[in-house]
Every structure is written in C-alpha cells, then in structure tokens.
VEXBABA-685459 format. One record per atom (N, C-alpha, C): residue number from 1; chain; y, x, z. Coordinates in Angstrom, 2 decimals, always signed. Example, Ala and Ser with C-alpha at 12.3 -4.5 7.8 and 13.67 -1.06 7.14 Angstrom:
<rs>
1 | A | -5.69 | +13.19 | +7.80 $
1 | A | -4.50 | +12.30 | +7.80 $
1 | A | -3.30 | +13.20 | +7.80 $
2 | A | -2.25 | +12.85 | +7.08 $
2 | A | -1.06 | +13.67 | +7.14 $
2 | A | +0.03 | +12.90 | +7.87 $
</rs>
This chain:
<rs>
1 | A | +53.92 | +72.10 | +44.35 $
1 | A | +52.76 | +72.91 | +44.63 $
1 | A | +52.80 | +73.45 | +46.06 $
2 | A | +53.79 | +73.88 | +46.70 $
2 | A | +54.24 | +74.27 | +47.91 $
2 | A | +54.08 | +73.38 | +48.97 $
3 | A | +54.40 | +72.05 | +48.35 $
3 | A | +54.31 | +71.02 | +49.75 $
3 | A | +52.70 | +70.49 | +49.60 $
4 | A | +51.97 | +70.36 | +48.51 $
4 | A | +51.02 | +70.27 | +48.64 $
4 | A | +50.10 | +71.38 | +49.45 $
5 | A | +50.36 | +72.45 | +49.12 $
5 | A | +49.47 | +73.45 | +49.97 $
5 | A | +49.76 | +73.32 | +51.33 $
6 | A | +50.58 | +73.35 | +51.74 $
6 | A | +51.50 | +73.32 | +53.01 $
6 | A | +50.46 | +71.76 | +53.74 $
7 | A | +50.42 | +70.59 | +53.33 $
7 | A | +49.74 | +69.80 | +53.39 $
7 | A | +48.36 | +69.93 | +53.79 $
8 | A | +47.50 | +70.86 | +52.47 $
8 | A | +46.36 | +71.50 | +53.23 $
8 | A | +46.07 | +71.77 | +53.86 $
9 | A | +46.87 | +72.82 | +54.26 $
9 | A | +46.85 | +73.84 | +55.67 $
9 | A | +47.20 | +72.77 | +56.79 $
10 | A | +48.52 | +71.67 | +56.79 $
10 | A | +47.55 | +71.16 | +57.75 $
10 | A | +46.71 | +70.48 | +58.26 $
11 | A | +46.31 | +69.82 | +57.10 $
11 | A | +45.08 | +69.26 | +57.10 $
11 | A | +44.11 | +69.84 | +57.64 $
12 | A | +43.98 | +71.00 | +57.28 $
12 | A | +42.88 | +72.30 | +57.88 $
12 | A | +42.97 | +72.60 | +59.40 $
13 | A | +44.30 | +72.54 | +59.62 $
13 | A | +44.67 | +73.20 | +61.18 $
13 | A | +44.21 | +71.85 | +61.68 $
14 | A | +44.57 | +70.37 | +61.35 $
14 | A | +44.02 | +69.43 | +62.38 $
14 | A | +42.56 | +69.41 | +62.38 $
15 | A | +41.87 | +69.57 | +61.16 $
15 | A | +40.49 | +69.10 | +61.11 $
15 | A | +39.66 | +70.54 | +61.86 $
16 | A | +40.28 | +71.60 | +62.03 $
16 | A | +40.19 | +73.12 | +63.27 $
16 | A | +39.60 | +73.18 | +64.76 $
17 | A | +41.41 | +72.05 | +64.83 $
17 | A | +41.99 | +71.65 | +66.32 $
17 | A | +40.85 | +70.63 | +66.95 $
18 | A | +40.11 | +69.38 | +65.95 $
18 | A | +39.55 | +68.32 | +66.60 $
18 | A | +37.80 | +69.11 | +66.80 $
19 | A | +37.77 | +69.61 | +65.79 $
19 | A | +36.19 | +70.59 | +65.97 $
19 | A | +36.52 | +71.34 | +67.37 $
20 | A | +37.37 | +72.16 | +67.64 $
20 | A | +37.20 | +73.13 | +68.65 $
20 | A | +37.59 | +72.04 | +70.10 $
21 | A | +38.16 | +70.57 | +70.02 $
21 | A | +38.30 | +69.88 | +71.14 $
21 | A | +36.87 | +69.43 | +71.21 $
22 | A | +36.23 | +69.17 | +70.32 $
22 | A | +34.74 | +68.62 | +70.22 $
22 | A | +33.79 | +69.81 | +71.25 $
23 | A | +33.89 | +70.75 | +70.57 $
23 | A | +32.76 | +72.19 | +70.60 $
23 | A | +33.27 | +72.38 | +72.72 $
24 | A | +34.38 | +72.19 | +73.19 $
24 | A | +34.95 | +72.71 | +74.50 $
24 | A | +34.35 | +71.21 | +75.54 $
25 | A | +34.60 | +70.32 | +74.52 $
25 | A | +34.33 | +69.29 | +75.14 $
25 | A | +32.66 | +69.24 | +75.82 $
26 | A | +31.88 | +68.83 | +74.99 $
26 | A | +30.26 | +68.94 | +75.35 $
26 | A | +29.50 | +69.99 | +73.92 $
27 | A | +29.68 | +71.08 | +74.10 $
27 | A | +29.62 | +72.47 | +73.75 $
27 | A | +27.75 | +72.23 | +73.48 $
28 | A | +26.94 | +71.40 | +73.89 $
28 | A | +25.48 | +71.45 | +73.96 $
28 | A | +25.42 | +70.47 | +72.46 $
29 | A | +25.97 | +68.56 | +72.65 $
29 | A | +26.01 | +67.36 | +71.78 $
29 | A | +26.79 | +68.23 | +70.53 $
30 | A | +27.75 | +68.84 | +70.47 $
30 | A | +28.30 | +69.22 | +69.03 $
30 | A | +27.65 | +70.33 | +68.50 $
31 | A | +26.60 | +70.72 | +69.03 $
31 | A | +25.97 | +72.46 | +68.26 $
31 | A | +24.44 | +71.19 | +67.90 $
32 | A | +24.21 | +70.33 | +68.61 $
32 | A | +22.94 | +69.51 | +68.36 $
32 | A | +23.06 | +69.23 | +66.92 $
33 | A | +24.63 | +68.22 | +66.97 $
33 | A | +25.15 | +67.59 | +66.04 $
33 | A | +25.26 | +68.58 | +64.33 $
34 | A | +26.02 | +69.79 | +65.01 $
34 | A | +26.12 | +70.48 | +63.99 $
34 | A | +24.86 | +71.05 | +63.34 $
35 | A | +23.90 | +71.06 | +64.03 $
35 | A | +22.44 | +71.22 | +63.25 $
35 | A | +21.72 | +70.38 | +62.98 $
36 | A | +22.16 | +69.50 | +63.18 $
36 | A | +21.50 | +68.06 | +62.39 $
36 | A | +22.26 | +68.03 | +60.98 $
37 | A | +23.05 | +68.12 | +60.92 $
37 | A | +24.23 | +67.73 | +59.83 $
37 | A | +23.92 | +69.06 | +58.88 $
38 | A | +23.36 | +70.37 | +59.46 $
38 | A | +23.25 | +71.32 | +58.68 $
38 | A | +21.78 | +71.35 | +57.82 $
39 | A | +20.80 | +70.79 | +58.62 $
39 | A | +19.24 | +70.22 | +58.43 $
39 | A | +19.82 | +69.05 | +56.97 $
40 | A | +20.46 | +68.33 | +57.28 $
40 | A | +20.73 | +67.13 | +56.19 $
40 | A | +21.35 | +67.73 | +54.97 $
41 | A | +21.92 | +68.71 | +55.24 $
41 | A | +22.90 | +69.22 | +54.11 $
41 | A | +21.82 | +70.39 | +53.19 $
42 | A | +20.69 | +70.93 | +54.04 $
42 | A | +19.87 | +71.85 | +53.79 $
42 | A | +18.49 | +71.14 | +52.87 $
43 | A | +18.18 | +69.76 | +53.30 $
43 | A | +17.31 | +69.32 | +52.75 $
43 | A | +17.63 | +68.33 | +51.51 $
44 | A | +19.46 | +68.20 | +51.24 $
44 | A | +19.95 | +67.50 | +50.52 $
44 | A | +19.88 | +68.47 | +49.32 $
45 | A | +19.44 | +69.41 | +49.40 $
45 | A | +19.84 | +70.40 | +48.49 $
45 | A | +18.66 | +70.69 | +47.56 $
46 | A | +17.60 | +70.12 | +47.90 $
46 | A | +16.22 | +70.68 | +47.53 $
46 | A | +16.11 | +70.07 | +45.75 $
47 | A | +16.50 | +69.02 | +46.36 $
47 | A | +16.28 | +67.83 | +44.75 $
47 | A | +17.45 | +68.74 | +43.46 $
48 | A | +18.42 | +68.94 | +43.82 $
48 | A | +19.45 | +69.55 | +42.43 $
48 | A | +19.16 | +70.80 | +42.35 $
49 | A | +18.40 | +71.94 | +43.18 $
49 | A | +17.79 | +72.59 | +42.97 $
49 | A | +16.55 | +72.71 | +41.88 $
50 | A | +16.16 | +71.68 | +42.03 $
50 | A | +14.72 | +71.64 | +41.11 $
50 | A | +15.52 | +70.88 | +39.91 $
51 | A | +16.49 | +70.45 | +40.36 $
51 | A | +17.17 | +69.61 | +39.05 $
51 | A | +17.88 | +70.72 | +37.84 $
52 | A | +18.28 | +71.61 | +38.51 $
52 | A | +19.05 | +72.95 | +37.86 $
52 | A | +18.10 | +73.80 | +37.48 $
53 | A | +17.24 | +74.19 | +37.99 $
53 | A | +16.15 | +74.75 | +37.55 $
53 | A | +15.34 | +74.65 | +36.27 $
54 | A | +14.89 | +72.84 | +36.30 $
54 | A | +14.29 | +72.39 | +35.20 $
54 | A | +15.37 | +72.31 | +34.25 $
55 | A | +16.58 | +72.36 | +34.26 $
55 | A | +17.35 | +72.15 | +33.34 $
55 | A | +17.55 | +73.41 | +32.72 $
56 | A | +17.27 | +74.71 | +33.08 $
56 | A | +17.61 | +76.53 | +32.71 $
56 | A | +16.28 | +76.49 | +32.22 $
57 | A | +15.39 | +75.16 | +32.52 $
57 | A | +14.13 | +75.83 | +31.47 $
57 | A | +14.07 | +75.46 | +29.94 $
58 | A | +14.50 | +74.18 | +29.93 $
58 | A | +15.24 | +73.64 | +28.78 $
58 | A | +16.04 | +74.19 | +28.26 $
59 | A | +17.60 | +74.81 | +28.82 $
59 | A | +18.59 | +75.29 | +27.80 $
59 | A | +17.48 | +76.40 | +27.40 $
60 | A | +16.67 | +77.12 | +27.94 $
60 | A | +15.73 | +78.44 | +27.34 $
60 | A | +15.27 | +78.14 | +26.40 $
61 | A | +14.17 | +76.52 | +26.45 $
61 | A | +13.92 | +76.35 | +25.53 $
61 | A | +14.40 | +75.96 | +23.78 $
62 | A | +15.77 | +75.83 | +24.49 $
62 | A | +17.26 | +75.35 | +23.44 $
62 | A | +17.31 | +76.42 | +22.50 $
63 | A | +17.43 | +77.41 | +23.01 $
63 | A | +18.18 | +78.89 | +22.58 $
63 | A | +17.31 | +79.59 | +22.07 $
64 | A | +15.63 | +79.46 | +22.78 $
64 | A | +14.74 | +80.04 | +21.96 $
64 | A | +13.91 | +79.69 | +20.81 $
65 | A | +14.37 | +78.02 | +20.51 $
65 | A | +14.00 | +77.44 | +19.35 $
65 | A | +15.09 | +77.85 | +18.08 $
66 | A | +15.91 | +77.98 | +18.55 $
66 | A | +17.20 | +78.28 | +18.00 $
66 | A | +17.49 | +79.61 | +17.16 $
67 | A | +17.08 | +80.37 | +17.98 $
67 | A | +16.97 | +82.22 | +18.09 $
67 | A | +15.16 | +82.38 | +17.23 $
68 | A | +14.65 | +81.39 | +16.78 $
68 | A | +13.42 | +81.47 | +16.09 $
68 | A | +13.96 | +80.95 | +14.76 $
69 | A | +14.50 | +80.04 | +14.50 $
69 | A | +15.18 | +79.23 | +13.19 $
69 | A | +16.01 | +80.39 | +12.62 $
70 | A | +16.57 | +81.11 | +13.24 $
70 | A | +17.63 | +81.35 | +12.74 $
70 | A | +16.71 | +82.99 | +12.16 $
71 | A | +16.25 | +83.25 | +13.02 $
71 | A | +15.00 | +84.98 | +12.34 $
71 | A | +14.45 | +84.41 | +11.39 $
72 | A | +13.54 | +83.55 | +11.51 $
72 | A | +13.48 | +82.81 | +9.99 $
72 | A | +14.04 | +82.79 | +9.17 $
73 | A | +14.80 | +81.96 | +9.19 $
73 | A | +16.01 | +82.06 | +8.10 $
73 | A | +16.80 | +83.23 | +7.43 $
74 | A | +16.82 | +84.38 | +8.59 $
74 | A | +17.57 | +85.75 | +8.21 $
74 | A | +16.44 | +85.74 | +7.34 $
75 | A | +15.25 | +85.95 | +8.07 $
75 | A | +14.12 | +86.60 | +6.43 $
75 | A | +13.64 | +86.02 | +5.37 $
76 | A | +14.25 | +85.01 | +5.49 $
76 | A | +14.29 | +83.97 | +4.21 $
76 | A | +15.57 | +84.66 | +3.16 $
77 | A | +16.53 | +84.65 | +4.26 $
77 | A | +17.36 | +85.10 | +3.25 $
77 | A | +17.29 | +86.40 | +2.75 $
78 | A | +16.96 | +87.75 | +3.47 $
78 | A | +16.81 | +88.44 | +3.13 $
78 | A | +15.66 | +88.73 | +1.92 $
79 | A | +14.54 | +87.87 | +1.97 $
79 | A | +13.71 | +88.01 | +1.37 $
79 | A | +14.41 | +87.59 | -0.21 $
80 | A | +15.00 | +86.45 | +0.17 $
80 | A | +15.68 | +85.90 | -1.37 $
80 | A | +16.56 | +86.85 | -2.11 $
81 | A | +17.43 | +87.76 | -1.12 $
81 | A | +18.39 | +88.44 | -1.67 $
81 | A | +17.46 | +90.10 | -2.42 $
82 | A | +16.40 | +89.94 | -1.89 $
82 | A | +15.79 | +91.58 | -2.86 $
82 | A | +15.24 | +90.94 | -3.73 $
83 | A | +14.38 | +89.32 | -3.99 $
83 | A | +13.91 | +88.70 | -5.16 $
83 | A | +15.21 | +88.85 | -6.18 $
84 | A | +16.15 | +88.17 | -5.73 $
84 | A | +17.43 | +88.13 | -6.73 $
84 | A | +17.82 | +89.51 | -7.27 $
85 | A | +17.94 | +90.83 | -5.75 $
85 | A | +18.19 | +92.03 | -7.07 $
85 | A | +17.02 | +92.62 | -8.15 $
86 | A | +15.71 | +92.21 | -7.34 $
86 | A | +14.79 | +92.94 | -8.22 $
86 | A | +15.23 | +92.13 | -9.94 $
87 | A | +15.08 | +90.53 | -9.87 $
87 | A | +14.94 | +89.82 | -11.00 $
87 | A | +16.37 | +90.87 | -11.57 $
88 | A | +17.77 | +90.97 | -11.21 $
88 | A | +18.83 | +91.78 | -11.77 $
88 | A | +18.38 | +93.10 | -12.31 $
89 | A | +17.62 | +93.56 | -11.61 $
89 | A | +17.59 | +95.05 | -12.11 $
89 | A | +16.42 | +95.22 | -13.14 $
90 | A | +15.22 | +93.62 | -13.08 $
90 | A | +14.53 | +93.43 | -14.45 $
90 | A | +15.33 | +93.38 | -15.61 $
91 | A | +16.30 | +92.46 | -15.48 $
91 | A | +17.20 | +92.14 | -16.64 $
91 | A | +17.64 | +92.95 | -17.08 $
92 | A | +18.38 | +94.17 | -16.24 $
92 | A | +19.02 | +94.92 | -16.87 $
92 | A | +17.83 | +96.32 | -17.22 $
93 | A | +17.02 | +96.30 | -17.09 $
93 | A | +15.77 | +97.36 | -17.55 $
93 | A | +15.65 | +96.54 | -18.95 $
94 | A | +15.96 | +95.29 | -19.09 $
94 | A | +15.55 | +94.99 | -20.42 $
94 | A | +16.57 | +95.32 | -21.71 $
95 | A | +17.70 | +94.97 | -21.15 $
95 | A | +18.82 | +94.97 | -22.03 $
95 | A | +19.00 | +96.23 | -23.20 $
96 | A | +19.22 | +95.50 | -24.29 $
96 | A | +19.22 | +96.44 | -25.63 $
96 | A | +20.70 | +97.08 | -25.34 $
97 | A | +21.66 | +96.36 | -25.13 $
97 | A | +22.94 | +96.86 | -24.96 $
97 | A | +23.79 | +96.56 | -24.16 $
98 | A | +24.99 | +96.84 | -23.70 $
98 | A | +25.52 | +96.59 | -22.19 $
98 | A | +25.74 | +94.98 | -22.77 $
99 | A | +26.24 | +94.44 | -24.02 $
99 | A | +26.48 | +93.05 | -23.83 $
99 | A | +25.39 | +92.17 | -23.77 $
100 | A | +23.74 | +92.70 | -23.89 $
100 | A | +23.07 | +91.86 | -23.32 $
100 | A | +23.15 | +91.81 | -21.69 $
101 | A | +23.41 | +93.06 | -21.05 $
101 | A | +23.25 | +93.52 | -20.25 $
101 | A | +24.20 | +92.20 | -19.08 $
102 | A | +25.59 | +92.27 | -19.69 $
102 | A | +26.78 | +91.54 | -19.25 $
102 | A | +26.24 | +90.07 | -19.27 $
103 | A | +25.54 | +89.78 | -20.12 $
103 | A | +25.07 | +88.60 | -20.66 $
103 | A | +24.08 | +87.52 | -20.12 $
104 | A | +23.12 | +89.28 | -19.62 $
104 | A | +22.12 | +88.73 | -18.37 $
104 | A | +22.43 | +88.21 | -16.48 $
105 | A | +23.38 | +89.33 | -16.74 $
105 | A | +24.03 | +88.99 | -15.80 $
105 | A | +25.12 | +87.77 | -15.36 $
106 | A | +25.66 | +87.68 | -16.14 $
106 | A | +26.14 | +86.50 | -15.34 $
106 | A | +25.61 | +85.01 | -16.05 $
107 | A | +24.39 | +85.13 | -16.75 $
107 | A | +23.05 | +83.70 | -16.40 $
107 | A | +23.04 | +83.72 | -15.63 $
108 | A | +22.90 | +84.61 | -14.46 $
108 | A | +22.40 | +84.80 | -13.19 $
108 | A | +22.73 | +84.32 | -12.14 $
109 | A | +24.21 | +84.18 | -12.33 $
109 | A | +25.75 | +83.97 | -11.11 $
109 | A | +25.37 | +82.34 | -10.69 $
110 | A | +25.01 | +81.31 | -11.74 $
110 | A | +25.07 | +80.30 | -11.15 $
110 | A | +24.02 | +79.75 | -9.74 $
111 | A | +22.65 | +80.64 | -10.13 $
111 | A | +21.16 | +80.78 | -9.25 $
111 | A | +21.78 | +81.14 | -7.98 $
112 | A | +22.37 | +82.30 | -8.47 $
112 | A | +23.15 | +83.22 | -7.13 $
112 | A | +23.81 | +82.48 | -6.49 $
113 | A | +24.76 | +82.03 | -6.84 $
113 | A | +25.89 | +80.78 | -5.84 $
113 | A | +25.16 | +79.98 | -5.47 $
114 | A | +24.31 | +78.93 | -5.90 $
114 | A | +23.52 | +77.96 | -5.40 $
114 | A | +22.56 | +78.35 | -4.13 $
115 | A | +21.97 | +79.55 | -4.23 $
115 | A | +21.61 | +80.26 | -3.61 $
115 | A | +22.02 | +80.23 | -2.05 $
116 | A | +23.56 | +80.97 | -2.75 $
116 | A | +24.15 | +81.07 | -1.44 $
116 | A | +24.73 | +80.03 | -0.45 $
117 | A | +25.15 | +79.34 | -1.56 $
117 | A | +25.28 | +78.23 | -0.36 $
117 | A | +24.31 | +77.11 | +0.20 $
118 | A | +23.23 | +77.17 | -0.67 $
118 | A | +22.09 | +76.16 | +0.24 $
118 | A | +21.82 | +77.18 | +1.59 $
119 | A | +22.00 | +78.89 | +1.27 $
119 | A | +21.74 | +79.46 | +2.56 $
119 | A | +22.74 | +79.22 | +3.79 $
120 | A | +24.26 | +79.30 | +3.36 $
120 | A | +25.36 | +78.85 | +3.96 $
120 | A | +25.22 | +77.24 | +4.58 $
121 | A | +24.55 | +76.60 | +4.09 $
121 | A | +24.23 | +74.90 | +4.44 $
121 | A | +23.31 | +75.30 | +5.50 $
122 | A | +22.21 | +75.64 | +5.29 $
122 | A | +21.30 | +76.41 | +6.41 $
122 | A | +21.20 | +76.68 | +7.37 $
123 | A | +21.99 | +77.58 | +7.19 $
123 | A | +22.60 | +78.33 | +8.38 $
123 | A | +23.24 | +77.66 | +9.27 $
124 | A | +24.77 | +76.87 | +8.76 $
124 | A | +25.06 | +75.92 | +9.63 $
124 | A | +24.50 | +74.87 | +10.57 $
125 | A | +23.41 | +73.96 | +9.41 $
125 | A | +22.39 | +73.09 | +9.93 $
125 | A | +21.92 | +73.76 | +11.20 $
126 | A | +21.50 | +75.00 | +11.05 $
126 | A | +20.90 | +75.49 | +12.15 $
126 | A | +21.74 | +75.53 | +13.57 $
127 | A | +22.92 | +76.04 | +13.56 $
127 | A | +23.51 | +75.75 | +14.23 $
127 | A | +24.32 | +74.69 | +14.89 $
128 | A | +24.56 | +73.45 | +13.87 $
128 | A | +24.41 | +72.22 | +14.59 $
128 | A | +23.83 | +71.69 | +14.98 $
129 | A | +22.00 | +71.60 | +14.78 $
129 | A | +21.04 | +71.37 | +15.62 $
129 | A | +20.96 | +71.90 | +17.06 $
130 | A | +21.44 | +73.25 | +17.04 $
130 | A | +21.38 | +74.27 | +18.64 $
130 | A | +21.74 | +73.22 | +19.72 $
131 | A | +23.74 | +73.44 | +18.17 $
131 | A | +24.74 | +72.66 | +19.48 $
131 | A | +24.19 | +71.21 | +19.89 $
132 | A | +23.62 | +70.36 | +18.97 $
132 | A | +23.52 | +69.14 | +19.51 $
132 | A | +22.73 | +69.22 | +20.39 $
133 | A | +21.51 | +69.88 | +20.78 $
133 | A | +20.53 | +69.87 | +21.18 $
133 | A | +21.68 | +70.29 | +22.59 $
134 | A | +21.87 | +71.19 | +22.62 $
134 | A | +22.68 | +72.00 | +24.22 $
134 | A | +23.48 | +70.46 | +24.71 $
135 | A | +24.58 | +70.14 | +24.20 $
135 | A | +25.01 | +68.72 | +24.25 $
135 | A | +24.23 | +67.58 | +24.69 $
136 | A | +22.90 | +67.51 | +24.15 $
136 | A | +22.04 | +66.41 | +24.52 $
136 | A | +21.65 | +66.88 | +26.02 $
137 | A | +21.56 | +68.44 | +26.29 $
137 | A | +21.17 | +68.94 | +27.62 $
137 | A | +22.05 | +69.19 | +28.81 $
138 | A | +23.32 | +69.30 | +28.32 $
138 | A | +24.17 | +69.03 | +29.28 $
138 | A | +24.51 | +67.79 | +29.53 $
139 | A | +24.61 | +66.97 | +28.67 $
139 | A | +24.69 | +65.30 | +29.75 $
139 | A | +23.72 | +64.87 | +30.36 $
140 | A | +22.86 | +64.99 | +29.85 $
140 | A | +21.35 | +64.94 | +30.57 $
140 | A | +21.37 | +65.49 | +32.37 $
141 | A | +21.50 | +66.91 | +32.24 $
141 | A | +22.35 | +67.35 | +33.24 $
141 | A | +23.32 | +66.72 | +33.67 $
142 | A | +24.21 | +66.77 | +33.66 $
142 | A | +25.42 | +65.93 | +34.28 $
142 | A | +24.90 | +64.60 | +35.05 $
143 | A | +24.38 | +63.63 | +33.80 $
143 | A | +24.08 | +62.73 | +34.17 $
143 | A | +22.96 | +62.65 | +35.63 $
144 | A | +21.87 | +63.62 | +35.71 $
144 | A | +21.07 | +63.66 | +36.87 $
144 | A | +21.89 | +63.79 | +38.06 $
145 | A | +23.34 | +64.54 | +38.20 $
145 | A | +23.85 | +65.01 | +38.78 $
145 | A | +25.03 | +64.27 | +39.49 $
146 | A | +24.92 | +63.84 | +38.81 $
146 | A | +26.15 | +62.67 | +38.95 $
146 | A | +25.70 | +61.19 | +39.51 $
147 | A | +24.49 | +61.31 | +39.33 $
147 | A | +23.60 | +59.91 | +39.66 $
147 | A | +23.33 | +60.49 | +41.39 $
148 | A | +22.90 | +61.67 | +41.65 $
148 | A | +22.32 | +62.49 | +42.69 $
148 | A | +23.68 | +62.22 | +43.61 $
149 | A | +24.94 | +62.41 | +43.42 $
149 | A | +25.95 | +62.58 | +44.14 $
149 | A | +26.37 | +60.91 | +44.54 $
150 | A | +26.11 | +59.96 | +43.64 $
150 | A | +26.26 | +58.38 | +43.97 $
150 | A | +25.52 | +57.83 | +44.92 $
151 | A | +24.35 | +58.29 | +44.70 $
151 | A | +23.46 | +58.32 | +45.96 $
151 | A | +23.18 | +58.56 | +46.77 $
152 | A | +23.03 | +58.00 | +48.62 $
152 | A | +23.43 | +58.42 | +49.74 $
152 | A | +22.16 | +59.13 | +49.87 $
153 | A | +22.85 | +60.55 | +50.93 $
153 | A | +21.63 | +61.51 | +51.04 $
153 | A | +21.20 | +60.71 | +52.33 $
154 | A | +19.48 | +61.16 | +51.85 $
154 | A | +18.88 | +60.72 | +53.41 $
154 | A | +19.01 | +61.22 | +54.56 $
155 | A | +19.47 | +60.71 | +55.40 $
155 | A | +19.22 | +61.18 | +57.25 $
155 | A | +18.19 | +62.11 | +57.58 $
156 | A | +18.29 | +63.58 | +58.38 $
156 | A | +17.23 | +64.16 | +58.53 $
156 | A | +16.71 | +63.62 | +59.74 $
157 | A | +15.34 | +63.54 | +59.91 $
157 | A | +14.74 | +62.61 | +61.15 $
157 | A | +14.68 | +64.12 | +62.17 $
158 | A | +15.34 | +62.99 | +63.52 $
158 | A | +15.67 | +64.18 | +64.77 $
158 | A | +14.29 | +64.24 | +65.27 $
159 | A | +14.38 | +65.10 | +66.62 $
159 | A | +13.44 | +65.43 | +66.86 $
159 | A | +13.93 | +65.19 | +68.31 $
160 | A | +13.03 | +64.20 | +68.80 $
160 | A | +13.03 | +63.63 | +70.81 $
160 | A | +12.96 | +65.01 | +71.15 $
161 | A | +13.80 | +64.67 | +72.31 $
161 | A | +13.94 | +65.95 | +72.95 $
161 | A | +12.19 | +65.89 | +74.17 $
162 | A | +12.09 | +66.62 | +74.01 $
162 | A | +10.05 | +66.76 | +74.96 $
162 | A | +10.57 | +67.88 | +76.55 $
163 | A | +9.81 | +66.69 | +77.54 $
163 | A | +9.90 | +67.44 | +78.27 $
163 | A | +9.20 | +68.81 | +78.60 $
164 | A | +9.80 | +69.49 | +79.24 $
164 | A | +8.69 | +70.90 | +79.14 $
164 | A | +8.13 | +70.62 | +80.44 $
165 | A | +6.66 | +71.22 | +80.27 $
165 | A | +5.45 | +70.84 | +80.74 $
165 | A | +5.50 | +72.05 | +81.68 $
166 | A | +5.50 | +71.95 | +82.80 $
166 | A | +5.55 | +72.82 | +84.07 $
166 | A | +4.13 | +73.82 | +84.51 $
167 | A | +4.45 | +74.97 | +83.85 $
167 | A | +2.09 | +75.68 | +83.81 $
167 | A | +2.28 | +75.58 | +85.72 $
168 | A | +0.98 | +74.69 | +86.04 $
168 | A | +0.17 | +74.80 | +87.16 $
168 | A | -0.99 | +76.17 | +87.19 $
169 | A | -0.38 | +76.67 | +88.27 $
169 | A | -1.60 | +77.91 | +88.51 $
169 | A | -2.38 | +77.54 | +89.67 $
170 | A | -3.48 | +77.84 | +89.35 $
170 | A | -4.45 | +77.54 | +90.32 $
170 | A | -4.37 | +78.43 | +91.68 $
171 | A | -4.72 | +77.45 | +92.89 $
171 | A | -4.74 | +78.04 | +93.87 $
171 | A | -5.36 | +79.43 | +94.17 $
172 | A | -6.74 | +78.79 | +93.68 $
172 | A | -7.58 | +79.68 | +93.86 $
172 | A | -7.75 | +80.87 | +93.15 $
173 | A | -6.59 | +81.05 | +91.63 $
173 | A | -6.42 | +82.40 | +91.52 $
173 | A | -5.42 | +83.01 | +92.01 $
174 | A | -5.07 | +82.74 | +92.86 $
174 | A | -3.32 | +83.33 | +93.64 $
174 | A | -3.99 | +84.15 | +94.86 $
175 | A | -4.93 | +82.70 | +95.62 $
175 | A | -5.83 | +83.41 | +96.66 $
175 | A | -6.34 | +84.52 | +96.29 $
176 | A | -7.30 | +84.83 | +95.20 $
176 | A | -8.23 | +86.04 | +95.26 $
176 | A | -7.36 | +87.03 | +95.07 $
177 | A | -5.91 | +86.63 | +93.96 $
177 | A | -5.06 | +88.26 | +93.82 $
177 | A | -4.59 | +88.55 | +95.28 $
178 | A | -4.21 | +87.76 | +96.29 $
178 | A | -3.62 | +88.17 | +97.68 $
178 | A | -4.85 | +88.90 | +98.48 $
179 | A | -5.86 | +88.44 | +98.28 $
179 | A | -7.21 | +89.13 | +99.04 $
179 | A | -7.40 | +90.45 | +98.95 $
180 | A | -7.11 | +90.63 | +97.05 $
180 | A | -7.65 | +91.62 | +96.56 $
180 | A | -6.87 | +93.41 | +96.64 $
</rs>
C-alpha cells in the first residue's frame, strides 16, 4: 500500500513538473489549450446530466408507485383486520356459553391465518416488484452510462483567432474639437 501511494505521488509530482514546464514555456498556447480542454470537458457533461436527471425521475416514479401499493394494501389490511374483529365480537355476542364461545372462536383461526398470510404474500409481492423495478432502473442507468464513457467525446469547435479592427476617427471630427 505504501509503495503504491509513494508511486502516486510520483506520478503526480511528474505530471506537476511537465504542466508547469508547459505553462513557463508559452504561458499564452497552454492557458488557450487549457480552455479548450475545459470547454470539451464542460460540454461533455451536458448529455449524463440529462441522463441522471431523467433517471431521478424514474427511480421517483419507482418509489411512488411503490409507496401507493403498499397504502393500499395497509388499508386493505387494516380494513380486513376490524371486518375479522367485528365478525369475532358477533360471535361472541351470540354465544349461549363460553364453550360455544371457545367454539366460535377458533372456526375462526383457520380464515384468520389464511388471511394473514395471503396479506404476508402481498406484502412481499409488493416489495419484490419495487426491487425489481429499481434493478431494471439501475442497469438501465449504468448501461446509458457506460455506453456514454465508450464513446469518444466530441471536440469543442475553436474559435479563429479575428483580427481586431482598428476604430478610424474622422478627420473632420478631431478638426472641429481643436477649433472649438
């Protein structure tokens, strides 16, 4: 780990040393250079921008399909679980004696378990749909991204250097300010 870092650094100190022989050398061609290269790096950026972007609109839409299934489902279940005590607390309003009472009650247990676990199945389902869905959106991602980086960025087009245009003043307004 030591000789590798050590390595870095000087990797760093040469790739330092040849920039600052560059920059001393023709101090005008390497600041040109370096803003060309910064223009290319600036306009390379535009496309995974919009690529990351559209992709945070999707995982939103991931999470908020998700975060809707699943409120659903709470009030599904919730709704099921006061049907189930009301039907319990019918039964037992009916009961002649606690062993009907015992009796009614656990008819009941098998509804109840079934119950619970088609809700427990549910629930899960729901959440393996999320994940697959996030999964389908991160390679998706990746994949744009990874295709973007294989591909050579375009050259930013320079700009001719223009000569500057020398303002001619007229004679004849130089004359009247000297007159005047």
């Amino acid at each position: 780990m030591r000789d590798e870092m050590q390595e870095f650094m000087n990797e760093q100190t040469q790739a330092m040393t040849h920039l600052a022989q560059n920059l001393s050398k023709d101090p005008v061609r390497f600041m040109r250079k370096a803003l060309v290269d910064s223009a290319e790096g600036l306009k390379a950026m535009k496309n995974p921008v919009r690529k990351m972007a559209h992709s945070g609109v999707k995982l939103t839409v991931v999470s908020q399909n998700a975060l809707q299934s699943l409120i659903e489902f709470q009030s599904e279940v919730i709704t099921a679980a006061l049907t189930g005590a009301a039907t319990r607390f019918e039964h037992a309003a009916r009961a002649e004696d606690i062993l009907d009472f015992v009796r009614d009650q656990t008819d009941m247990l098998p509804a109840t378990r079934d119950r619970l676990v088609d809700e427990a199945t549910r629930g899960a389902a729901i959440f393996k749909d999320a994940g697959r869905e996030f999964r389908k959106l991160t390679m998706e991602t990746y994949g744009k991204f990874s295709e973007t980086a294989e591909d050579e960025l375009p050259k930013a087009k320079t700009a001719r250097a223009r000569k500057a245009k020398r303002v001619v003043r007229k004679a004849g307004a130089r004359a009247r300010k000297a007159a005047a």
